[in-house]
C-alpha positions in Angstrom: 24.5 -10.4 -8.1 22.9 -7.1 -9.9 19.1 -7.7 -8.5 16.1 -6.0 -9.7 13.7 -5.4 -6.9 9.7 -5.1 -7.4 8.5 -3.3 -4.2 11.6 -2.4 -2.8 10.7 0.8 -0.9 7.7 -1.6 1.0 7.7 -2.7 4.6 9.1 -6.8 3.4 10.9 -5.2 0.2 12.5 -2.8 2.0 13.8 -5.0 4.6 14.8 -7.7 1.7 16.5 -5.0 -0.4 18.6 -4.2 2.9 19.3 -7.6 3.7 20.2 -8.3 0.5 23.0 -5.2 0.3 24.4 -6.3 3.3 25.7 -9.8 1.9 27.3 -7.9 -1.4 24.4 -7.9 -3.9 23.9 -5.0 -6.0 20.6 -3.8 -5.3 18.8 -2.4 -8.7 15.2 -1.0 -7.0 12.1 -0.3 -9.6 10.1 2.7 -8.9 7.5 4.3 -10.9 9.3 7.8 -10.7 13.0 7.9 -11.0 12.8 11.8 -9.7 12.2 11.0 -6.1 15.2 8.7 -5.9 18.5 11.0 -7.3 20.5 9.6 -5.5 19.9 6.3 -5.8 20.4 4.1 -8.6 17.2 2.8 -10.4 15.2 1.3 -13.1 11.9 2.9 -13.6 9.2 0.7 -14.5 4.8 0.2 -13.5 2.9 -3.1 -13.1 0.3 -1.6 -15.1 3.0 -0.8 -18.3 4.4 -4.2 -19.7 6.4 -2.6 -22.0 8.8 -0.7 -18.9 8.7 -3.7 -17.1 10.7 -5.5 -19.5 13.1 -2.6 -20.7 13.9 -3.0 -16.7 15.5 -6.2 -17.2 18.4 -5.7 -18.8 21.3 -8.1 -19.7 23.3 -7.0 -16.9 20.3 -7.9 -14.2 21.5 -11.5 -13.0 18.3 -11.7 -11.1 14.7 -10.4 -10.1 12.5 -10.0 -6.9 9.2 -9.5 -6.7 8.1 -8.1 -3.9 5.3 -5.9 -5.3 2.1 -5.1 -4.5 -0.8 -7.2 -7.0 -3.1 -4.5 -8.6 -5.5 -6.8 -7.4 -6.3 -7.1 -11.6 -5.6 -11.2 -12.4 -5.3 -10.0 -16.4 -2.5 -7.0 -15.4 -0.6 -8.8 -12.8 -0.8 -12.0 -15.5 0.9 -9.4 -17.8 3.3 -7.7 -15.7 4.5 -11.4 -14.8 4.9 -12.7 -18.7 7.0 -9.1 -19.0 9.1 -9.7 -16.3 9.7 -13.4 -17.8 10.3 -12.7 -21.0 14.1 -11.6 -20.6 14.9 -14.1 -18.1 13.8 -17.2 -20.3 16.8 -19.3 -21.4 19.4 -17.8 -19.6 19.5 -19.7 -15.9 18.7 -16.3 -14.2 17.1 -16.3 -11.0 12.9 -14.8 -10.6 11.9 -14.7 -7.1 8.0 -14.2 -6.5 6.1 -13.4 -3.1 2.7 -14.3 -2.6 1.4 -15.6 0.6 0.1 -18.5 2.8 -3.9 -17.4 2.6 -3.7 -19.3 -0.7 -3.8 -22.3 1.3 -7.4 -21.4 2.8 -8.5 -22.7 6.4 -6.0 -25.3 7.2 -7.6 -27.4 9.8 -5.4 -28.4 12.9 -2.8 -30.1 10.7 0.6 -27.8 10.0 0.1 -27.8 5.4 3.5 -28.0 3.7 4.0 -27.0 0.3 3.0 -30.1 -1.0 -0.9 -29.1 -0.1 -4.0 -28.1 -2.3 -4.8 -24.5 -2.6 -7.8 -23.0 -1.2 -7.7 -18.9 -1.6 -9.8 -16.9 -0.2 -11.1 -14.0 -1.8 -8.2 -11.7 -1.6 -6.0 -14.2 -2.9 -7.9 -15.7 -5.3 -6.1 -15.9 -8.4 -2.9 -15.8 -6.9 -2.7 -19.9 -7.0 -2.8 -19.1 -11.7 0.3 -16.4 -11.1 2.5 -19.3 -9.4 1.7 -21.9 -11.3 3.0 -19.9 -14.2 6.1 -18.5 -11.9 7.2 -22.0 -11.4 5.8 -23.3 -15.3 8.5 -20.8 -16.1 11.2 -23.4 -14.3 10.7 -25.3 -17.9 12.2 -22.4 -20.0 15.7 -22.2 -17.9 14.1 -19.8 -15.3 15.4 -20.1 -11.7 11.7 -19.6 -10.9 11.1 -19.4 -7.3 7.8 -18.8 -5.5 7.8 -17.7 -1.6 5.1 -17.9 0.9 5.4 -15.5 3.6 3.4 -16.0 6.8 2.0 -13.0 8.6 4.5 -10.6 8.8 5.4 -8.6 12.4 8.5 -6.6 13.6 9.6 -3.0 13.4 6.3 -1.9 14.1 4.7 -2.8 11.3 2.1 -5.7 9.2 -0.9 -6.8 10.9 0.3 -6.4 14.2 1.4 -2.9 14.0 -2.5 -2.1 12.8 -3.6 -4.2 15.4 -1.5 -1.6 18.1 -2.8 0.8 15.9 -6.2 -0.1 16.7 -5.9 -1.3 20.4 -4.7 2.5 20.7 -7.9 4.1 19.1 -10.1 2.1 20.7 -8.4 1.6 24.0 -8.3 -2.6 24.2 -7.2 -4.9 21.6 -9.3 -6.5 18.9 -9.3 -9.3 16.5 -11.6 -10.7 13.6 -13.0 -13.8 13.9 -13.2 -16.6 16.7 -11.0 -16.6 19.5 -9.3 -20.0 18.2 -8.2 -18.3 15.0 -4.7 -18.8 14.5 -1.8 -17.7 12.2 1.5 -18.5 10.8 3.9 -15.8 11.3 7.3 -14.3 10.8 9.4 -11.5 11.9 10.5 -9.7 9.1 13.9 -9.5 9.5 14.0 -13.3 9.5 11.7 -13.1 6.0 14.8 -10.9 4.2 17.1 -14.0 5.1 14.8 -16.0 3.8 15.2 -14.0 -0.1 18.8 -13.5 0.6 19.0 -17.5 0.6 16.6 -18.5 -1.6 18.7 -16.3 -4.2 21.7 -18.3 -4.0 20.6 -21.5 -2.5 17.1 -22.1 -3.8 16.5 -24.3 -6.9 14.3 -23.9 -9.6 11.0 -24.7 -9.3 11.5 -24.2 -5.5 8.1 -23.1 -3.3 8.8 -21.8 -0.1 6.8 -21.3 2.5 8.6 -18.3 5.2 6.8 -19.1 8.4 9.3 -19.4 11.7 5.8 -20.1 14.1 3.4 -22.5 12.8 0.1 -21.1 14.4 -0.1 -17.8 17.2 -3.4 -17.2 18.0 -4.8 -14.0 17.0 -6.3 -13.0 20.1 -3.0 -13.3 22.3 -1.3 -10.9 19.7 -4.3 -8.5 20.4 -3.8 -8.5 23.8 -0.2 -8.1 23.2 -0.8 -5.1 20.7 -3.1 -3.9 23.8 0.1 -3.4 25.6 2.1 -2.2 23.0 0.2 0.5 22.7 -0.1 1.4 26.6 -2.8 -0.6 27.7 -3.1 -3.4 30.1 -3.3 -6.2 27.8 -7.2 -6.4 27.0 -8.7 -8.0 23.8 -11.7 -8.2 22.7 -13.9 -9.6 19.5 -14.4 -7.4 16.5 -17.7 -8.8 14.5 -16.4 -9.6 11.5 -19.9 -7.7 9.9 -18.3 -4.6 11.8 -14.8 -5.0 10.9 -16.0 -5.1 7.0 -17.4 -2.4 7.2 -14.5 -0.7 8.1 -11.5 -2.7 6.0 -13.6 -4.5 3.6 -15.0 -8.3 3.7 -11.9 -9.8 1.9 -9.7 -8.1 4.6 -12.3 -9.0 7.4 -12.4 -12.6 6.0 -8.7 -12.8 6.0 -8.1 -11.8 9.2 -10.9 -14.4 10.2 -8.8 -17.3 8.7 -7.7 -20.1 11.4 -4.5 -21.7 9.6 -1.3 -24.1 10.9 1.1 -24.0 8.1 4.5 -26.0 8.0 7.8 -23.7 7.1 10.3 -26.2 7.6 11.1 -27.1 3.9 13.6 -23.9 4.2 14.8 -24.9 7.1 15.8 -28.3 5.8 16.5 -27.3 2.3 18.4 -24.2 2.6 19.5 -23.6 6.1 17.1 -21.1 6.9 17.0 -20.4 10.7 14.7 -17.7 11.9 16.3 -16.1 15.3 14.0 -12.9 15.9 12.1 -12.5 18.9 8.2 -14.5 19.0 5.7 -11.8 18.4 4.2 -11.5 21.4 7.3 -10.9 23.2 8.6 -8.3 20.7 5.0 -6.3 21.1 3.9 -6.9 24.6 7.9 -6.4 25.6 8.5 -3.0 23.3 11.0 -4.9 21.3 11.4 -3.2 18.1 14.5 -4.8 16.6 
């Protein structure tokens, strides 16, 4: 397939946009300036500009992924969205859109599937309104597909990579929030298999949640970032009143959020099977792959 992709040059995008040349596709990335790729094939297009979004999507584009940023603007992200639709509607074409397992909210001690009620937090909250109309768009002949990452890890980057980041300003690791917090994770390799199978294999109307470990607990990957970044594998609290003031409350309150969530609906449904190494074994054991 010729694929459009929103946020390729990102830490999930570009590992998506790589996975995805590796099994044939023909990789089509958008980018705001065409200039600093010229030697690379692009569409040039801004979440903030309808109008280039939409010129992006040409006849020859057999699908799009959306891997981009939000503005963080419910009213431009609603219309980058309908722009990105608009071409697509009626014709079977494939729309892939990434959002995120914090739209689920505290989860309790039972894994959520796909099947749950959204509770966002703050700095998801109007993501829930974006996929309902993703997946609405299933109705006009879209094959309108919405993805849930968990936290993402590997390569030395997402959370954990700030989290060895910090551990090696501050000399010990540190995490937001009670020491039972937990999160759903995924390596990010495993993530781009993920897109490159919900591409092909997904069908429309499809949500997805990409988490390969149900719950981690936040403080054992702090410890682990610890010795990632030389230490001996301390971890400590960071008062969430502190670490706001630092990265913000909806940040601070995210980090804070204790959630089990369920990815085996990929698993069963398209054959997903997440092989990368558990996140504390790739930070505490140097594992980079």
């Amino acid at each position: 397939m010729k694929v459009l992709v929103l946020g390729a040059t990102g830490y999930i995008g570009s590992a998506v946009a790589s996975q995805l040349t590796r099994e044939g596709h023909d990789v089509v990335p958008l980018v705001k300036n065409k200039a600093a790729h010229p030697e690379t094939a692009v569409r040039v297009g801004d979440m903030t500009d309808p109008a280039s979004l939409r010129a992006a999507v040409t006849d020859e584009v057999d699908a799009v992924v959306n891997l981009a940023t939000p503005t963080g603007d419910e009213a431009v992200d609603t219309a980058a969205l309908e722009a990105l639709l608009a071409p697509l509607r009626g014709t079977g074409r494939a729309f892939i859109y990434t959002s995120g397992v914090w739209v689920l909210g505290a989860t309790g001690d039972t894994a959520l599937t796909e099947d749950a009620d959204t509770d966002p937090i703050a700095i998801v909250g109007y993501r829930p309104r974006i996929e309902r109309r993703v997946l609405a768009a299933a109705e006009d002949d879209v094959r309108a597909v919405v993805i849930r990452p968990g936290i993402v890890y590997g390569r030395d980057g997402g959370i954990p990579g700030l989290m060895t980041g910090w551990a090696r300003e501050h000399g010990t690791g540190r995490y937001v929030g009670p020491v039972t917090t937990r999160w759903p994770m995924v390596h990010v390799d495993d993530l781009a298999e993920l897109y490159a199978l919900a591409l092909t294999k997904s069908e429309s109307g499809d949500l997805l949640h990409g988490v390969a470990w149900e719950s981690v607990p936040a403080a054992a990957i702090a410890a682990a970032a610890d010795i990632a970044a030389g230490g001996t594998g301390r971890a400590e609290p960071w008062p969430r009143k502190e670490a706001a003031e630092t990265l913000g409350e909806p940040f601070a309150e995210a980090l804070a959020l204790d959630q089990v969530v369920s990815g085996r609906r990929a698993v069963e449904e398209l054959g997903w099977r997440p092989s990368r190494p558990y996140v504390l074994t790739e930070l505490a054991g140097g594992n980079r792959g």
